[in-house]
PAKEDO-312473 format. One record per residue: x, z, y of N, C-alpha, C, O in turn; residue in one letter. Coordinates in steps of 0.001 Angstrom, whole numbers, padded with zeros to 6 digits, always signed. Layout:
<batis>
XZYXZYXZYXZYA/...
</batis>
This chain:
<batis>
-069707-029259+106285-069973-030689+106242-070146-031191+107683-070680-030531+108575X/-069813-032004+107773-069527-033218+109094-071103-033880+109104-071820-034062+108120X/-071405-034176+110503-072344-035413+110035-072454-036153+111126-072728-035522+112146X/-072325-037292+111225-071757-038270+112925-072919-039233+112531-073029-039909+111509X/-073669-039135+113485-074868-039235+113886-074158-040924+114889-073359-040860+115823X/-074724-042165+114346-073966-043384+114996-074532-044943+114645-075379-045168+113781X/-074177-045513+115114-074480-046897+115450-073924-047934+114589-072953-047429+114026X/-074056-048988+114265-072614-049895+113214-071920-050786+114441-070858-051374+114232X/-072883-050873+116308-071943-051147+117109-070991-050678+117836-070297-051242+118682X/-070992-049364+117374-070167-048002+117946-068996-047860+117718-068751-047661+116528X/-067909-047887+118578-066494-047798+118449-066254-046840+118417-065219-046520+117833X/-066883-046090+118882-066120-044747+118802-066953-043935+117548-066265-042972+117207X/-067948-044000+116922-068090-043593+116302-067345-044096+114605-067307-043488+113535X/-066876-045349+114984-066402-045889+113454-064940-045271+113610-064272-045062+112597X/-064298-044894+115250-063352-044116+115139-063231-042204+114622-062400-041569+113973X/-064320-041898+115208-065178-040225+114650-064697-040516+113010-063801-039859+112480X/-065484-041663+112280-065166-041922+110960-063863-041527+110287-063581-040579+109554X/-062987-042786+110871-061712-042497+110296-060871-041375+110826-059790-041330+110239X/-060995-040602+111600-060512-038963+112025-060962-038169+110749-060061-037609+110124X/-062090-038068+110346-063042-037715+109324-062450-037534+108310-062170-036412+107889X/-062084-038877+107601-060903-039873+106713-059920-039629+106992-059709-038856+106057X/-058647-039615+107774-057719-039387+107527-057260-037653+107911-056093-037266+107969X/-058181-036996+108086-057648-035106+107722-058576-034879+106594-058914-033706+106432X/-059049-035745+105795-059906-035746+104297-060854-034577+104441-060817-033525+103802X/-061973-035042+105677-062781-033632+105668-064221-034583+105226-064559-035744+105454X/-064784-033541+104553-065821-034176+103970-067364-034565+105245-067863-033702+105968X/-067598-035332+105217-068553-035776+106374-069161-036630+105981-068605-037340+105144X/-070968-037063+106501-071857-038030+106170-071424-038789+107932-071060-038291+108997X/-071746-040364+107400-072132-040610+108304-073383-041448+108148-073707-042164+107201X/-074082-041175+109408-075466-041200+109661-075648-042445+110454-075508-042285+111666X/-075982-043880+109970-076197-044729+110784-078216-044509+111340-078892-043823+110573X/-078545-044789+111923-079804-045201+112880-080279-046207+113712-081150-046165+114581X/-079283-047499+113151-079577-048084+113705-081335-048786+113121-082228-048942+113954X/-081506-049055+111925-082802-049787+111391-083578-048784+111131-084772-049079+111178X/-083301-047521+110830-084067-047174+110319-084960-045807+111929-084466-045148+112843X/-086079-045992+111526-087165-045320+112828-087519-043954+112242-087846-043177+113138X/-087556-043448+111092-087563-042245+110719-086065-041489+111035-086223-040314+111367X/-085125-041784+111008-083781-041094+111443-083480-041622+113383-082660-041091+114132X/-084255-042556+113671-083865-042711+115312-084748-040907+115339-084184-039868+115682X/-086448-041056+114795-086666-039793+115390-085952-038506+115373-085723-037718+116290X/-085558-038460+113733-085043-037202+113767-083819-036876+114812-083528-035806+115346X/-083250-038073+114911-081767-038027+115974-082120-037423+117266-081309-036725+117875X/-083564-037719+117803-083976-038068+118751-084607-036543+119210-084748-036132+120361X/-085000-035708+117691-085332-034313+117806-083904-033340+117812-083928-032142+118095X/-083112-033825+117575-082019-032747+116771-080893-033178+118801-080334-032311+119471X/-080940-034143+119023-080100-034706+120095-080878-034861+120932-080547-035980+121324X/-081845-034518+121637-082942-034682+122883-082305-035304+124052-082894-036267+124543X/-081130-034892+124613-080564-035302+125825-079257-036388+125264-078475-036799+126121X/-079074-036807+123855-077762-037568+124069-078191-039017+124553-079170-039606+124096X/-077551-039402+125292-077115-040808+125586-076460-041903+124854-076708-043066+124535X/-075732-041234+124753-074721-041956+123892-074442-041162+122157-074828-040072+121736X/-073652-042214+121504-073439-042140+119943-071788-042672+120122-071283-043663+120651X/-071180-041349+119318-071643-040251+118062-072024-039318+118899-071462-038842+119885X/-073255-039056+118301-073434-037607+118127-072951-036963+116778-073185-037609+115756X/-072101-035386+116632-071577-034861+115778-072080-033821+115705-072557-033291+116709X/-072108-033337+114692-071983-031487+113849-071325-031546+112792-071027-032436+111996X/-071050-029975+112941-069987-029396+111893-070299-028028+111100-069992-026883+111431X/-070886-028404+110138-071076-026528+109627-072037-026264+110143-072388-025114+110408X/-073046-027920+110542-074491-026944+111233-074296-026391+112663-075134-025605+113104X/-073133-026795+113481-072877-026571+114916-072497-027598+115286-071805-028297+114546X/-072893-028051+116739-073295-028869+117710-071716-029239+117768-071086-028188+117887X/-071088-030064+117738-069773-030424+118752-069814-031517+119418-068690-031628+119908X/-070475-032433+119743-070518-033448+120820-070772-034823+120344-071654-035254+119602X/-069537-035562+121102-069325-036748+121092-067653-036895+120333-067137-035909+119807X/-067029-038091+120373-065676-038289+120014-064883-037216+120412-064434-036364+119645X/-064709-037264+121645-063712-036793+122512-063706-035187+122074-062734-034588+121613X/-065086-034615+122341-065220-033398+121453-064650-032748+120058-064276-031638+119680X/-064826-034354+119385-064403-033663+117420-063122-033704+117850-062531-032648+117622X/-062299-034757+118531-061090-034429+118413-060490-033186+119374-059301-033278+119676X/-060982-032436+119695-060525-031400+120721-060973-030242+119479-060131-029401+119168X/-062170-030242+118874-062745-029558+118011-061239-029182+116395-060825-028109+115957X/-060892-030594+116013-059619-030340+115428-058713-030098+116031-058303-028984+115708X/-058123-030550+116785-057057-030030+117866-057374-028204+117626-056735-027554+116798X/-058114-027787+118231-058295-026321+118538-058363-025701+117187-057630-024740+116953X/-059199-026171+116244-059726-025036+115072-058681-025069+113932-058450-026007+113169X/-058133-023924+113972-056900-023789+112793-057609-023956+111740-056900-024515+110904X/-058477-023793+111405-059103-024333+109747-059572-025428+109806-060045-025871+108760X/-059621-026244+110990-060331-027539+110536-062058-027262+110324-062760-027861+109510X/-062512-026207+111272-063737-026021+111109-064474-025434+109614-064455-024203+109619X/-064899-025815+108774-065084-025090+107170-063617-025472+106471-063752-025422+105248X/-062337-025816+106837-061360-025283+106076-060579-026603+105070-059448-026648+104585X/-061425-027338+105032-061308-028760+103922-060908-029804+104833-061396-030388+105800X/-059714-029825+104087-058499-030603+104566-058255-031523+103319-057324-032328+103319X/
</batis>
């Protein structure tokens, strides 16, 4: 499972989205913007990010945008395989 950790003013994360969407991999996405119980948790799980998306995959760290798409690019299964 995917989970993109993001903003509703975030371009690049509404782009993370549809990457998500169109190789049909199953993924949450995690807005934070209103809510203060998920800024913290973001805030424990991502200590140093700056910027949004933050992503994981399968419970491993992969970055920002630029990352997931290098992350598909590289992983012949598409990470857990669901395509």
């Amino acid at each position: 499972m995917i989970e993109i950790w993001a903003t509703s003013s975030c371009n690049y994360c509404k782009a993370a989205k549809k990457v998500a969407e169109d190789y049909a991999l199953r993924y949450e996405y995690i807005l934070v913007d209103d809510d203060q119980e998920l800024q913290k948790r973001f805030k424990t799980l991502f200590p140093n990010a700056k910027t949004v998306p933050q992503i994981t995959w399968g419970g491993d760290y992969i970055g920002g945008y630029t990352e997931f798409l290098n992350e598909i690019e590289n992983t012949r299964n598409y990470g857990d395989g669901q395509l």
